[in-house]
C-alpha positions as CSV (number, residue, x, y, z in Angstrom):
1,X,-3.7,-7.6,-4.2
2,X,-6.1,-7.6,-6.9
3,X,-4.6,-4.7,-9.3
4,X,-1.2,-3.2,-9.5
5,X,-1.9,0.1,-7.7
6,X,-2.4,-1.8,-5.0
7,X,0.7,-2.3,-2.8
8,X,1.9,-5.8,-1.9
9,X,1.1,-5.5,2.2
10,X,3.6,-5.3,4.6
11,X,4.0,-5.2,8.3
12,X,7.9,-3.6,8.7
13,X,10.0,-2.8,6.3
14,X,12.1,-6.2,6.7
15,X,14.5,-4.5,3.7
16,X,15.3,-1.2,5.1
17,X,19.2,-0.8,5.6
18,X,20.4,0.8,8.5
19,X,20.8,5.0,9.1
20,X,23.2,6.8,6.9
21,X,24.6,10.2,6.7
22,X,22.6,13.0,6.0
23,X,19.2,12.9,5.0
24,X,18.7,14.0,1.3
25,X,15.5,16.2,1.0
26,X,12.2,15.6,-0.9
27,X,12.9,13.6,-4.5
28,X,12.2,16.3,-7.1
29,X,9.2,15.0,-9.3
30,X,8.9,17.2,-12.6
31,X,5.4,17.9,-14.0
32,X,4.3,16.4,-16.7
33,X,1.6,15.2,-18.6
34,X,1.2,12.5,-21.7
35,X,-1.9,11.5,-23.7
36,X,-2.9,8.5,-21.3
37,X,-3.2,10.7,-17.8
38,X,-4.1,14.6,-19.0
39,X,-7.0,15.9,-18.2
40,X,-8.0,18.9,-20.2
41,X,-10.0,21.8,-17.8
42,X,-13.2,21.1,-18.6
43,X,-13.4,17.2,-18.6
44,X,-11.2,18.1,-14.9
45,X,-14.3,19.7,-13.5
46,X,-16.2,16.5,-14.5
47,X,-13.4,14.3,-13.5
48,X,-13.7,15.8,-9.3
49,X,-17.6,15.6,-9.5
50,X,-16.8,12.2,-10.3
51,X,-14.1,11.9,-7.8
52,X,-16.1,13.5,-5.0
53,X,-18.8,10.5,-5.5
54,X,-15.9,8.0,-5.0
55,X,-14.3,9.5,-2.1
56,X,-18.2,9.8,-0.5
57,X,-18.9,6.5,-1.2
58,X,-21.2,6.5,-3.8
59,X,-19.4,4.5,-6.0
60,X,-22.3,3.5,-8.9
61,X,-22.5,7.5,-9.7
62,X,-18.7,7.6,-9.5
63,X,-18.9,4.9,-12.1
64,X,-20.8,6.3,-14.2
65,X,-19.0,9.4,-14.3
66,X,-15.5,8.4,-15.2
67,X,-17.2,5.6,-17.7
68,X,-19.1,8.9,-19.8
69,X,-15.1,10.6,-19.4
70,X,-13.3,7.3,-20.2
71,X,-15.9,7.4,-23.8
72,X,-15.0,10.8,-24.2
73,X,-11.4,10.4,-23.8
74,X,-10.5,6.0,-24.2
75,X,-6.6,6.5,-24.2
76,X,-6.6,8.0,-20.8
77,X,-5.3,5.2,-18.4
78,X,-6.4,7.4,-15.3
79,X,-10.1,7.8,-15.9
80,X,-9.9,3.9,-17.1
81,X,-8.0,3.5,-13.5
82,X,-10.6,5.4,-11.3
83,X,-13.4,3.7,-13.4
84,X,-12.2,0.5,-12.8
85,X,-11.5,1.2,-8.6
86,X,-15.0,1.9,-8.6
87,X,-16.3,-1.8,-10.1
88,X,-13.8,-3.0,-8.0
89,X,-15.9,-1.2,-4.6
90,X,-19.6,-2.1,-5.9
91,X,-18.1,-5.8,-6.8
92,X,-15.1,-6.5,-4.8
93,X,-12.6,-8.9,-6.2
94,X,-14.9,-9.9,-8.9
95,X,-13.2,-12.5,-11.4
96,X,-15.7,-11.2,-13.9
97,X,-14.3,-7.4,-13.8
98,X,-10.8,-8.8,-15.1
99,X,-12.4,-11.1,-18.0
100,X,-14.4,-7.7,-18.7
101,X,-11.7,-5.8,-19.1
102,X,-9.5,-8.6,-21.3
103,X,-12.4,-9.2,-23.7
104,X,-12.3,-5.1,-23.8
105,X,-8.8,-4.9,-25.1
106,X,-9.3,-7.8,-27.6
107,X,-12.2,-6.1,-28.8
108,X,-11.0,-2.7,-29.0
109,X,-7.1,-3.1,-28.9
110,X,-6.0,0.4,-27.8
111,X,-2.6,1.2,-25.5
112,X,-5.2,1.7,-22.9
113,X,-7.2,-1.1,-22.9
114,X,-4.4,-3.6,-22.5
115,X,-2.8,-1.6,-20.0
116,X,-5.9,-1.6,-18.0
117,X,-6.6,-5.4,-18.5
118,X,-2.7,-5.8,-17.4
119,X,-3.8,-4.1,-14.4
120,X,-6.6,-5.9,-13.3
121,X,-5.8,-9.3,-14.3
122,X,-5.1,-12.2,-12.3
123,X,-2.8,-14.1,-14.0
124,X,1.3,-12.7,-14.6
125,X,1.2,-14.3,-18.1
126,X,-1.6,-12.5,-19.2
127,X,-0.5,-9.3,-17.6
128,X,2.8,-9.4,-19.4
129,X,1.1,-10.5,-22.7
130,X,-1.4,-7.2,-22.7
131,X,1.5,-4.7,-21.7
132,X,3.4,-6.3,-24.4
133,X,0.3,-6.2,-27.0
134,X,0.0,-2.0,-25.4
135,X,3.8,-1.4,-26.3
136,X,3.6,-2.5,-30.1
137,X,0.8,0.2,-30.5
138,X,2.8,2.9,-28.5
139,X,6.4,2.2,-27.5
140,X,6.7,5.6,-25.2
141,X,3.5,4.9,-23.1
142,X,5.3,5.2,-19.2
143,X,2.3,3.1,-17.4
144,X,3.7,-0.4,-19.6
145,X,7.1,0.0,-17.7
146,X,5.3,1.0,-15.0
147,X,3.1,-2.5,-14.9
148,X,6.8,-4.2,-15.4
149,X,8.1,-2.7,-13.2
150,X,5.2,-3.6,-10.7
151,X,5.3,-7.2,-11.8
152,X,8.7,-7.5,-11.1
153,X,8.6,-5.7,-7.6
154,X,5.8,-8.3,-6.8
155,X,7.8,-11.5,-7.0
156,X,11.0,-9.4,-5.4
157,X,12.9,-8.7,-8.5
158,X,14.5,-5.6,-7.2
159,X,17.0,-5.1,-10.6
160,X,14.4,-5.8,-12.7
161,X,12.1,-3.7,-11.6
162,X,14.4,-0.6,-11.2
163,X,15.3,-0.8,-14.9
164,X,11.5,-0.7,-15.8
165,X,11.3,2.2,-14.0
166,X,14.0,3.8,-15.5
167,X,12.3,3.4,-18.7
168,X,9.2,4.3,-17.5
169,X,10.6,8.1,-16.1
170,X,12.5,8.1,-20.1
171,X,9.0,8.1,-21.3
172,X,7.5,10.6,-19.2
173,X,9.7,12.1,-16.3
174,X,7.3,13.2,-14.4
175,X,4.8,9.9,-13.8
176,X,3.4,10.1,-10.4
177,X,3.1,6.5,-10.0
178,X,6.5,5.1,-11.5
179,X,7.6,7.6,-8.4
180,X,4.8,5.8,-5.8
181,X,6.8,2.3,-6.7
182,X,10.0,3.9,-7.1
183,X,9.4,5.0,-2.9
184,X,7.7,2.0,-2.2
185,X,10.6,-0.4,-3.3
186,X,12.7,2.2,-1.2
187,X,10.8,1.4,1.9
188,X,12.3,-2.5,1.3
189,X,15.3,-1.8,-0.4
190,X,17.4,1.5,0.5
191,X,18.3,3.3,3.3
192,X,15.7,5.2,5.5
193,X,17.2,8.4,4.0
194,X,16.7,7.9,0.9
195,X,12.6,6.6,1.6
196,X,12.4,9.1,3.4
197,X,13.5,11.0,-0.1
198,X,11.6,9.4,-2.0
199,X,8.2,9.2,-0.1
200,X,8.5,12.9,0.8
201,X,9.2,13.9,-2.7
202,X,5.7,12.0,-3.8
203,X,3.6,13.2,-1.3
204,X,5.0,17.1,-2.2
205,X,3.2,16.3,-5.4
206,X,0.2,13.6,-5.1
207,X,-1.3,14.9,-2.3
208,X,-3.0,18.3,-4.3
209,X,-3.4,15.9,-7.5
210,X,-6.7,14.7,-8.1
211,X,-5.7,11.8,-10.5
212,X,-4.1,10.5,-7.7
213,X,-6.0,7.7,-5.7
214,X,-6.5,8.0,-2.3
215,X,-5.3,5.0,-0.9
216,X,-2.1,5.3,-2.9
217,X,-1.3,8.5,-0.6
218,X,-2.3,7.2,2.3
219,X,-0.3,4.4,1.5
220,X,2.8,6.2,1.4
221,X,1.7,8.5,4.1
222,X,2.0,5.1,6.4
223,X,5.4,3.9,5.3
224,X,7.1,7.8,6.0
225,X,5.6,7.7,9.4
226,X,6.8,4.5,10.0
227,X,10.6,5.5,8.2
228,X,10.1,8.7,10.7
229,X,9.9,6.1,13.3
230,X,12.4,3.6,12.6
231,X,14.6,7.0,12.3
232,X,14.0,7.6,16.0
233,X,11.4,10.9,14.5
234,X,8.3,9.8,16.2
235,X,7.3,13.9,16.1
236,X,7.5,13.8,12.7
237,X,5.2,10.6,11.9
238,X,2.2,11.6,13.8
239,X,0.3,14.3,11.4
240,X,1.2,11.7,8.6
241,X,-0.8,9.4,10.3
242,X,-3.9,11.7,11.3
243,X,-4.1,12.6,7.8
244,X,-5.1,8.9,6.9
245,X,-8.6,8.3,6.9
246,X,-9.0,6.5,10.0
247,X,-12.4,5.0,8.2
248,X,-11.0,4.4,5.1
249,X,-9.5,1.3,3.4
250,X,-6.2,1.9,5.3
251,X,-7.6,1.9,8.2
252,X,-6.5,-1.4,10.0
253,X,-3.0,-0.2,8.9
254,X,-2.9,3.1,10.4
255,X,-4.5,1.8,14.0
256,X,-1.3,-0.6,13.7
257,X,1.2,2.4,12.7
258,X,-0.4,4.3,15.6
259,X,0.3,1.7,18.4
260,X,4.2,1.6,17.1
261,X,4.4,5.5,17.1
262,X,2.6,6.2,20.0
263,X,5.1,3.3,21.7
264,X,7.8,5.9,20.4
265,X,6.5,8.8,21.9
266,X,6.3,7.0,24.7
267,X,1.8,7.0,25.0
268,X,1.9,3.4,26.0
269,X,-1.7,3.9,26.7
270,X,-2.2,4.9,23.2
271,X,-0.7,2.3,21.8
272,X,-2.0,-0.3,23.7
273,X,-5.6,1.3,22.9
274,X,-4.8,1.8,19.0
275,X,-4.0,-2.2,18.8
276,X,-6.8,-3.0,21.0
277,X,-8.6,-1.5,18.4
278,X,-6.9,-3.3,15.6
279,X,-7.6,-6.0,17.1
280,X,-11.1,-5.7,17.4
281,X,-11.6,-4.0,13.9
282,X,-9.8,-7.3,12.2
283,X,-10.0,-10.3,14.7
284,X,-8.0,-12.4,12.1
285,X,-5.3,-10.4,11.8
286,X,-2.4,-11.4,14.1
287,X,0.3,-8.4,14.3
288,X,-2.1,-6.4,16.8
289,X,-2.5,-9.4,19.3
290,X,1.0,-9.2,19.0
291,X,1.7,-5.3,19.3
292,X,-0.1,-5.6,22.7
293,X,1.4,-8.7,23.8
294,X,5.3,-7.4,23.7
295,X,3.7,-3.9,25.4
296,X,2.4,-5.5,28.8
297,X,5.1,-7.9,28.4
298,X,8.3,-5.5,27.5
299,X,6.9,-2.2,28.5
300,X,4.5,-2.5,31.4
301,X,6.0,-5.9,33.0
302,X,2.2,-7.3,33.3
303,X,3.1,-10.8,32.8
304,X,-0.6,-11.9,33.3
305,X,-1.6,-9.8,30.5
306,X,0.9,-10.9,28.0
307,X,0.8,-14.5,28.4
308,X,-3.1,-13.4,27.3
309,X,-2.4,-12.1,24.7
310,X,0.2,-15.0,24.0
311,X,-2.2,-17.1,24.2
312,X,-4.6,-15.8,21.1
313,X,-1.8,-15.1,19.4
314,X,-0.8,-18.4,19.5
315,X,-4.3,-20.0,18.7
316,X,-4.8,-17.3,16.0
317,X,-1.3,-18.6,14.4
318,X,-2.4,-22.2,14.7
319,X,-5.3,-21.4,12.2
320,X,-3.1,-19.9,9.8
321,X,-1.6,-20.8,6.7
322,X,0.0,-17.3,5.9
323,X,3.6,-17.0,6.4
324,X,4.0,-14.1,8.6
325,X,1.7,-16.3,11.1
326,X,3.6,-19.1,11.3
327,X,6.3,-17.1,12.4
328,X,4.7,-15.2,14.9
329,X,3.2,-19.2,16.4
330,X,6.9,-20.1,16.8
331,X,7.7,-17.0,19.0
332,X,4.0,-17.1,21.0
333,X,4.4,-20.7,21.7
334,X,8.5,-19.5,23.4
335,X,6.8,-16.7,25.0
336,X,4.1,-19.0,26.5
337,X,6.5,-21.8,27.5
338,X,8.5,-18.6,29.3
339,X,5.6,-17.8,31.5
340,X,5.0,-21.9,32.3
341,X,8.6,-22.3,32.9
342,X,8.3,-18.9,35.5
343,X,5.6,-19.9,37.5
344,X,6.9,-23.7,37.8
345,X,9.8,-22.1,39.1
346,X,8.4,-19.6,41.7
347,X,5.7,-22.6,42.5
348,X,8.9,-24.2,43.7
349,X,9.5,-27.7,44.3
């Protein structure tokens, strides 16, 4: 992930504890506003013209939008945040944005300008070290205990990074984004009540914001439809998962939350077709291969098929380093023996 409003991936939530009683409704998320995320009506108006560049693509306008707004205004974090997603789109993963932005906040060391080096930086020391440098010039400022709370999250600590949170809804109650974590750390942590809670409760209020980034929506608009899912809702994930931008940067993600809701429903010519299409849109990916694998071999009893798909699971896994792969070679390479074992066996002696 290359900034911290970007959501460490995730294939199932691996952390999710089992059904409980009653499902709570939507979190309640006050409205509020600080100094670092306002925006006053008539820099808003400039703010969407910006916006509506990003979200068309046209990222060197949107950049020079929110960078005039960010001059106007260089305590708000948000414009500094969407200025920053769009260097990030006309320079992907650039090393040079995040020295940029570092030899920005030693220049001019506002609260802003370390928390956005914090966000974009590529090294937890130095992260730490500029939300640390940010809270000395303004101890109330939510989005440091946010970027704690995000650091922490990243390497797992779950205590840690609830009690940065906490401090980060003391300092403003109502922050959006300490709520987006807050859900996403559900989605791995609680019951599927309470993400449902959670995740319901930030969409009520993110999804008619305009500071809010689209991805981060359609972010959590994945994990509720897959929470609906694991909740045995498949009716209600569906519209959560048509409202995601099925060209958008999500969109190898929603193809993959389709094929498991569709599977639900019970389409499984739906979902075979939405992880064909995974598979196609990101060849090096391996969890569609292996969507359609345990459908012809589970669902459809078309043995020939699965070993298939087995099979390039199995090769794809080889080739990988990544941990969720060398999982997946260990159970292609028992499937595949399965299928050698069956035909030696109806071969006879």
């Amino acid at each position: 992930m290359r900034s911290w409003l970007r959501a460490p991936a995730a294939v199932l939530f691996v952390g999710v504890l089992c059904v409980g009683c009653g499902a709570p409704g939507p979190v309640h998320i006050p409205i509020t506003h600080t100094r670092f995320d306002a925006l006053e009506p008539a820099r808003l108006v400039e703010f969407r013209k910006a916006r509506a560049h990003f979200v068309n693509h046209e990222y060197a306008a949107a950049r020079d939008g929110f960078a005039a707004l960010f001059a106007q205004d260089p305590e708000n974090v948000i414009v500094g945040i969407w200025q920053q997603e769009c260097e990030f789109a006309l320079l992907p993963d650039a090393p040079e944005i995040s020295a940029r932005w570092a030899r920005r906040a030693l220049e001019q060391p506002t609260v802003a300008n370390h928390v956005l080096a914090a966000r974009v930086a590529t090294d937890t020391t130095a992260r730490l070290d500029h939300l640390q440098a940010a809270e000395a010039l303004d101890p109330r400022c939510a989005w440091v205990e946010y970027g704690r709370a995000y650091t922490a999250a990243s390497a797992g600590d779950w205590p840690l990074a609830r009690e940065s949170l906490a401090r980060a809804k003391a300092a403003d109650p109502g922050h959006l984004w300490t709520f987006w974590l807050e859900a996403w750390i559900a989605t791995r942590t609680a019951s599927l009540e309470t993400a449902a809670s959670a995740l319901s409760g930030f969409l009520a209020r993110a999804v008619d914001d305009p500071r809010v980034e689209p991805r981060l929506v359609d972010d959590a608009r994945l994990d509720l439809a897959l929470v609906w899912t694991l909740s045995d809702e498949p009716r209600k994930a569906r519209p959560l998962i048509d409202a995601v931008d099925p060209n958008g940067p999500d969109a190898l993600r929603r193809l993959t939350a389709l094929a498991l809701v569709e599977q639900a429903l019970g389409d499984l010519k739906g979902a075979l077709d939405a992880a064909g299409t995974a598979e196609r849109l990101a060849p090096g990916e391996i969890l569609p291969i292996v969507q359609q694998a345990l459908l012809y071999e589970e669902w459809l009893g078309d043995d020939e098929r699965a070993e298939a798909a087995w099979g390039r699971a199995l090769a794809l896994a080889r080739s990988s380093t990544r941990l969720v792969s060398v999982l997946e070679r260990t159970r292609a390479g028992v499937r595949l023996e399965r299928f050698a074992a069956a035909r030696a066996r109806k071969a006879g002696p």
